[in-house]
C-alpha positions in Angstrom: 87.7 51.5 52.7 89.8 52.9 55.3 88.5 56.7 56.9 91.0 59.1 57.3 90.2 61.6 60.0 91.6 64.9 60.3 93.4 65.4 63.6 91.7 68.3 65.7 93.1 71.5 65.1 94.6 73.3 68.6 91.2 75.7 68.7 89.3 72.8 68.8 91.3 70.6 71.3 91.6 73.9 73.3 87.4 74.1 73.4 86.7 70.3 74.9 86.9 71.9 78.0 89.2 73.3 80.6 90.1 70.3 82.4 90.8 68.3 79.5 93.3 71.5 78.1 94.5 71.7 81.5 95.6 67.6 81.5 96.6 67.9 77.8 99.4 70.2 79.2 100.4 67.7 81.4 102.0 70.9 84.2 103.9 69.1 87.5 102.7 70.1 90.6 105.6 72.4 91.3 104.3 74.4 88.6 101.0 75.3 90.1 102.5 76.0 93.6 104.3 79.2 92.1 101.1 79.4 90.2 99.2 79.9 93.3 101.9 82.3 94.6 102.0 84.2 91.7 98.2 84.6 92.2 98.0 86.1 95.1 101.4 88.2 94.7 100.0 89.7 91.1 96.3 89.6 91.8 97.8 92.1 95.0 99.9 94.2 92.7 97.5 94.4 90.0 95.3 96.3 92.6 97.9 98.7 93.8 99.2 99.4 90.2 96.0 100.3 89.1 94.9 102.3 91.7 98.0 104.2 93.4 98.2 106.6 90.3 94.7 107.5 90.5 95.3 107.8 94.8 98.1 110.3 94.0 95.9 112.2 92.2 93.7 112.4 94.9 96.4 114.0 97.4 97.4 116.6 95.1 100.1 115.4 92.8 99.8 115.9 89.2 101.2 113.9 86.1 104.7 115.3 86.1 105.4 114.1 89.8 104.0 110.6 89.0 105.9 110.4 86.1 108.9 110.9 88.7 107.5 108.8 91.2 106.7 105.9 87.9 110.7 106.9 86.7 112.0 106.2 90.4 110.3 102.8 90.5 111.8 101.8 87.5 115.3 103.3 88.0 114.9 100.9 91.0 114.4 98.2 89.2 117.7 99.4 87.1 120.0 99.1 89.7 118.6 96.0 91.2 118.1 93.7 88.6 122.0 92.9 87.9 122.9 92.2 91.2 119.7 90.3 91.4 120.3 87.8 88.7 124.2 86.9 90.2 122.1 86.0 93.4 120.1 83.9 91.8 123.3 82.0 91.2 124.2 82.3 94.5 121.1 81.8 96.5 118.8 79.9 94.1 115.1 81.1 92.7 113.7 80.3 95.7 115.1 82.3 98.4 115.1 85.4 96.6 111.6 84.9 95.8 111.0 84.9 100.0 113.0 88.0 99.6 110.5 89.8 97.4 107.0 88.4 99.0 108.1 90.0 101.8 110.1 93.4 101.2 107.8 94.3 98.1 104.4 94.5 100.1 105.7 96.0 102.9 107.4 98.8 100.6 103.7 99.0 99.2 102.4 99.8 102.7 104.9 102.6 103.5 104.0 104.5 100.0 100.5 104.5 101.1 100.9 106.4 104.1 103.5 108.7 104.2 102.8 111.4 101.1 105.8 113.6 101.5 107.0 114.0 98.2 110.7 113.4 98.7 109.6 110.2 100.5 107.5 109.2 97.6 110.7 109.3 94.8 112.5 107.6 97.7 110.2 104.7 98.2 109.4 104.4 94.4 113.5 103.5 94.3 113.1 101.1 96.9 110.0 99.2 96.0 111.4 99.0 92.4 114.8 97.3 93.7 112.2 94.7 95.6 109.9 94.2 92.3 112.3 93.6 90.4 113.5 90.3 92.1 110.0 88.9 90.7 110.7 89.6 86.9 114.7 88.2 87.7 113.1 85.1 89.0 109.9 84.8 87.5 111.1 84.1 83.7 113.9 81.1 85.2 111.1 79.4 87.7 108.3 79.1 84.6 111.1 77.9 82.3 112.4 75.4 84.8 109.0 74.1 86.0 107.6 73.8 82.3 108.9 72.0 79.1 109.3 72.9 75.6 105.7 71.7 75.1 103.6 73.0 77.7 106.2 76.1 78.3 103.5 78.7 76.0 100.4 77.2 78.2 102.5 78.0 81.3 103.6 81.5 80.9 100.0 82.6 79.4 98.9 80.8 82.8 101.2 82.5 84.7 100.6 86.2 83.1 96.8 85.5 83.9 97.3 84.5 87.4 96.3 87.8 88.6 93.0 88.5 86.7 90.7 86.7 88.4 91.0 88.4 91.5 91.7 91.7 90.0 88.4 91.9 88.5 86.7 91.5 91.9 89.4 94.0 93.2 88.2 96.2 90.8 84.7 96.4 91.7 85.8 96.7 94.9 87.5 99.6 94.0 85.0 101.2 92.0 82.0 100.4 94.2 83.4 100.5 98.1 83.0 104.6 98.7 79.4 103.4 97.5 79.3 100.9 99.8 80.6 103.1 102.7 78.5 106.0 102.1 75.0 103.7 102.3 76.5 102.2 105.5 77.0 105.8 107.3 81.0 105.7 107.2 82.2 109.2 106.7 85.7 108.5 104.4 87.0 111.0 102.0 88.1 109.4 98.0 91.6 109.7 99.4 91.1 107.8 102.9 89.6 105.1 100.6 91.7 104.8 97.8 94.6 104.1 101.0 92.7 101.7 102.8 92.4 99.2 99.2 96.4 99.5 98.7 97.3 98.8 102.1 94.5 95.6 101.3 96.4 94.9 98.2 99.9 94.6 99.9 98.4 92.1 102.6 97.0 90.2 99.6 100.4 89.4 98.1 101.6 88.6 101.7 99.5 85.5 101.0 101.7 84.4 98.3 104.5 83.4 100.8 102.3 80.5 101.9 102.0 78.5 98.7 105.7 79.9 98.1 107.0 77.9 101.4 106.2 74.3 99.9 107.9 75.4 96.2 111.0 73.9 94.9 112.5 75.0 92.1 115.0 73.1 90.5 118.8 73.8 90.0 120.8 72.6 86.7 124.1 71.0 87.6 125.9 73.9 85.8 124.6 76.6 87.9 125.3 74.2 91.3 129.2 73.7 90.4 129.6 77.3 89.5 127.8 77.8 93.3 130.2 74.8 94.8 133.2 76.8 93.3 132.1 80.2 94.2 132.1 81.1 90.7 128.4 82.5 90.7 128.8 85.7 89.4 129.2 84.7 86.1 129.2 86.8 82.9 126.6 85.9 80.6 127.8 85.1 76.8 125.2 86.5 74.5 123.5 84.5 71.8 122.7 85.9 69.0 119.1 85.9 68.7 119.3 86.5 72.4 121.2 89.9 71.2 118.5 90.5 69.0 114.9 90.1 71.3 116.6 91.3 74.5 116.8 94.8 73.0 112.9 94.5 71.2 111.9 93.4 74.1 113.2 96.7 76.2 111.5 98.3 74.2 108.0 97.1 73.9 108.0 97.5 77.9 108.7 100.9 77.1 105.6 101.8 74.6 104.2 99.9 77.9 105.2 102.4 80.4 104.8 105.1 78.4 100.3 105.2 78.5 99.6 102.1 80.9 100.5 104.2 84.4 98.6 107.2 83.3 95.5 105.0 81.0 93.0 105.4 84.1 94.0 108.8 84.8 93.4 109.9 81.0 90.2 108.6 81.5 89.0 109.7 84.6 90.2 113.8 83.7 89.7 113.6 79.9 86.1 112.0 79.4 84.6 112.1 83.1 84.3 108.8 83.9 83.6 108.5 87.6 85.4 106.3 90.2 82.7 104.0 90.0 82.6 102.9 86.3 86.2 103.1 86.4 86.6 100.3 88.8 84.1 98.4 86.7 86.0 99.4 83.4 89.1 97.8 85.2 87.1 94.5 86.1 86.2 94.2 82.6 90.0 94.7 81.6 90.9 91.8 83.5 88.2 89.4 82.5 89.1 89.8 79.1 92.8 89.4 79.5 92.3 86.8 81.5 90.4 85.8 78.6 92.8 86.2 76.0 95.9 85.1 78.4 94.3 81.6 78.4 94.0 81.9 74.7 97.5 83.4 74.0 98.7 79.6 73.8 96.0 78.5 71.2 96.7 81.8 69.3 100.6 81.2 68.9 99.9 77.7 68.0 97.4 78.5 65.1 99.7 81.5 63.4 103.7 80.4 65.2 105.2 81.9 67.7 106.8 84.6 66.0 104.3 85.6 63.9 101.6 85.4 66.4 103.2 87.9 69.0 103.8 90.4 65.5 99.9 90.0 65.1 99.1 91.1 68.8 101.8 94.1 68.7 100.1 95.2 65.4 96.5 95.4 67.2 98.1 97.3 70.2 99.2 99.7 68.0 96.1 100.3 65.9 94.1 100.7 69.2 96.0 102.8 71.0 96.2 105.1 67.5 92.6 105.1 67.4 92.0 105.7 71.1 93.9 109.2 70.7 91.3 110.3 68.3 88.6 109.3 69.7 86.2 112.2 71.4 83.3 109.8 72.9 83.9 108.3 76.5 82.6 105.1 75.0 84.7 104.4 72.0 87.5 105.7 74.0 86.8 103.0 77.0 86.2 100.0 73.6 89.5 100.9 72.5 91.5 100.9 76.1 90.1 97.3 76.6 91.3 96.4 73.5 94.6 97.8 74.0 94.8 96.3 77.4 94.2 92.9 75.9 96.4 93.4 72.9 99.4 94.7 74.9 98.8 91.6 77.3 99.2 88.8 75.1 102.3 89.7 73.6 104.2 89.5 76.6 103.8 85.8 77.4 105.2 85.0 74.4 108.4 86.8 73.9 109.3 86.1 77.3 108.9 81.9 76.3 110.6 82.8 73.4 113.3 84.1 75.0 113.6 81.5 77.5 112.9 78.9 75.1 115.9 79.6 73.0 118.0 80.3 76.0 120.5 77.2 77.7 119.5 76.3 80.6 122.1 77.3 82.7 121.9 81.0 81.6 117.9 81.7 81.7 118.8 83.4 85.1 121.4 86.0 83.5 118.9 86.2 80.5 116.3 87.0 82.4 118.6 89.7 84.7 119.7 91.4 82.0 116.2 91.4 80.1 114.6 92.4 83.1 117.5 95.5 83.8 117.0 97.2 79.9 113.4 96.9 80.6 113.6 98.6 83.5 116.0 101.1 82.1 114.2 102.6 79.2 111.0 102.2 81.3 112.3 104.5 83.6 113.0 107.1 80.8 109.3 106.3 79.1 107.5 107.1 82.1 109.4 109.8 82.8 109.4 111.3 79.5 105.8 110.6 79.2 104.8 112.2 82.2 106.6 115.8 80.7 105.3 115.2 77.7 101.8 114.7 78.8 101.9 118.2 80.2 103.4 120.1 77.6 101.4 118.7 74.5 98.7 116.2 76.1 97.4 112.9 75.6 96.7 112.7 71.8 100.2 113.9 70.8 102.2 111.2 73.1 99.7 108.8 72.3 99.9 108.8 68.4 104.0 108.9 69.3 103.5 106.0 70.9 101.3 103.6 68.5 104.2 105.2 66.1 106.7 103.3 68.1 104.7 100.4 68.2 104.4 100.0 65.3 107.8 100.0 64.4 108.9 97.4 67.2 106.2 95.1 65.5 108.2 95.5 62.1 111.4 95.4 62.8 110.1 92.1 65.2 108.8 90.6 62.3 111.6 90.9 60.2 114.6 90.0 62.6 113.4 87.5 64.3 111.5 85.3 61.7 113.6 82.2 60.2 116.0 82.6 63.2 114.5 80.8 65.9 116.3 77.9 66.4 113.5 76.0 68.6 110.6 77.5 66.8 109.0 73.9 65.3 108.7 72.6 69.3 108.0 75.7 70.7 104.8 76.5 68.1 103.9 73.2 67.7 
């Protein structure tokens, strides 16, 4: 009599181990090249991001100028990110990667330093216009160096690259006036807090060495539009393009809205010294580093679609709860579920996006994703950091689980049944 043996489901193939995952996926070694600059560039930036709110606080500004400084960043990223996805056309992935590695952190390094207000907006602008030739380019290089059936593994990869290292970074953050103190150097919060960013932007420096050896590839479309200088080519919209592009905008915007001003709201609100803060963020990263590596599994157990409507769902319930909450600890519970919620979401719209994208026009997807992102983002921030001064947290927090909500809905509904690669991308 002949056995029949159920094939394994994805949980458990995912759980012989990580090597065996890892081979299963079958990644080229291009792939982990701009893995291992993307490590060092994010793990860098994850730092700063984290920190550089709190360091304003530190010098004196309060939550209406970072919500200018956060809205200048962004408006940055506005006006660059057009422009930015022609020259990918023009110059390839590559070169405009160098572009970034190098303009971004040294952007970093002058907003450390120089605390004139004015100078602060100004370099906010600036530094956005060099981020935002990472998102331009990011979402074409994983699409490119990945295939339909390893593309999911690659992004949640990719959006975990910077974990690792930001969970040590955050210790470090939390624990190094400690350190300092018991070692006899005399440093105030402020003199500290600079030091780490200015650490931070040599750590995505490192980046540009793995990034010298990468090559991305070029379809043949983009290289005769190049060879007849025809590179600044409108994109023609899709329509399911038409329709994430927009829902995409704006979860980034529920995004901006609490993520810049999370740490603060917890260091003012519940008392929750520098120390356990830096921990708090280590533990943030472990788990999304966690949950980044199981995004893949997740959206092959539930589908694509349906999976990113299930994490949207739990970002919204726990940053609703978190607004209610009066105890530091159920407060700090429910950030680092938010924080992991909110994180595996993004890996998959984006391959969803670039999975049902040609080819030839990922680049101009991906610049014109990347510029509505940046434009409502610019107006969340903004309009967050107002808003958090005229009503408080709990007010713009409930608002914005509201809103997430509703992007999970109308997510659900619009997208479901209309995904043309869906069967290969979930499988």
């Amino acid at each position: 009599m002949e056995v029949l043996v159920e094939p394994a489901t994805p949980a458990v193939r995912f759980w012989k181990g990580p090597h065996a995952w890892l081979a299963e996926q079958r990644l080229q070694p291009e792939f982990w090249r701009f893995f291992a600059a993307a490590f060092f560039f994010d793990a860098g930036f994850a730092v700063y991001f984290f920190l550089f709110n709190l360091y304003l606080l530190d010098v004196g500004f309060d939550e209406r100028t970072m919500g200018m400084v956060g809205g200048a960043l962004t408006l940055g990223s506005v006006v660059g990110t057009l422009p930015a996805g022609a020259l990918t056309r023009r110059f390839g992935v590559r070169r405009l990667l160098m572009v970034c590695f190098v303009a971004a952190p040294l952007v970093g390094a002058v907003r450390a330093v120089w605390m004139w207000r004015p100078a602060q907006i100004g370099c906010a602008f600036v530094a956005g216009v060099a981020m935002c030739l990472w998102g331009v380019c990011f979402l074409p290089a994983v699409a490119r160096l990945t295939e339909d059936r390893n593309r999911a593994s690659g992004f949640g990869l990719i959006f975990s690259a910077s974990v690792g290292t930001s969970a040590v970074g955050g210790l470090v953050c939390g624990y190094l006036p400690h350190w300092l103190q018991r070692a006899g150097v005399a440093m105030s919060a402020a003199e500290v807090k600079r030091g780490i960013l200015l650490g931070s932007c040599g750590i995505a420096l490192l980046g540009l060495v793995a990034l010298r050896r990468l090559r991305v590839p070029e379809v043949e479309e983009v290289l005769e539009q190049r060879a007849d200088n025809r590179w600044m080519v409108r994109w023609r919209p899709h329509g399911l393009a038409l329709r994430l592009v927009p829902l995409i905008a704006l979860w980034a915007a529920i995004q901006a809205a609490f993520t810049p001003f999370a740490m603060v709201h917890l260091t003012r609100d519940f008392r929750i010294p520098l120390t356990q803060v830096g921990l708090l963020f280590s533990v943030a990263q472990l788990l999304q580093l966690g949950t980044g590596l199981a995004t893949p599994v997740l959206f092959r157990m539930l589908g694509l679609v349906r999976g990113i409507v299930v994490t949207q769902l739990a970002t919204a319930m726990a940053l609703g709860m978190m607004a209610v909450v009066h105890e530091g600890r159920a407060a700090v519970a429910l950030y680092l579920c938010f924080a992991a919620a909110q994180w595996m979401s993004s890996p998959g719209m984006y391959n969803l996006l670039m999975s049902e994208t040609p080819d030839a026009e990922r680049g101009s997807v991906a610049a014109v994703a990347m510029f509505c992102n940046a434009l409502v983002s610019a107006g969340a921030t903004w309009i967050a950091g107002v808003m958090l001064m005229r009503v408080g947290y709990p007010v713009v927090m409930v608002s914005t689980a509201l809103s997430a909500l509703a992007v999970a809905m109308v997510f659900g509904v619009s997208v479901t049944g209309r995904v043309r690669g869906r069967r290969s991308v979930e499988r």
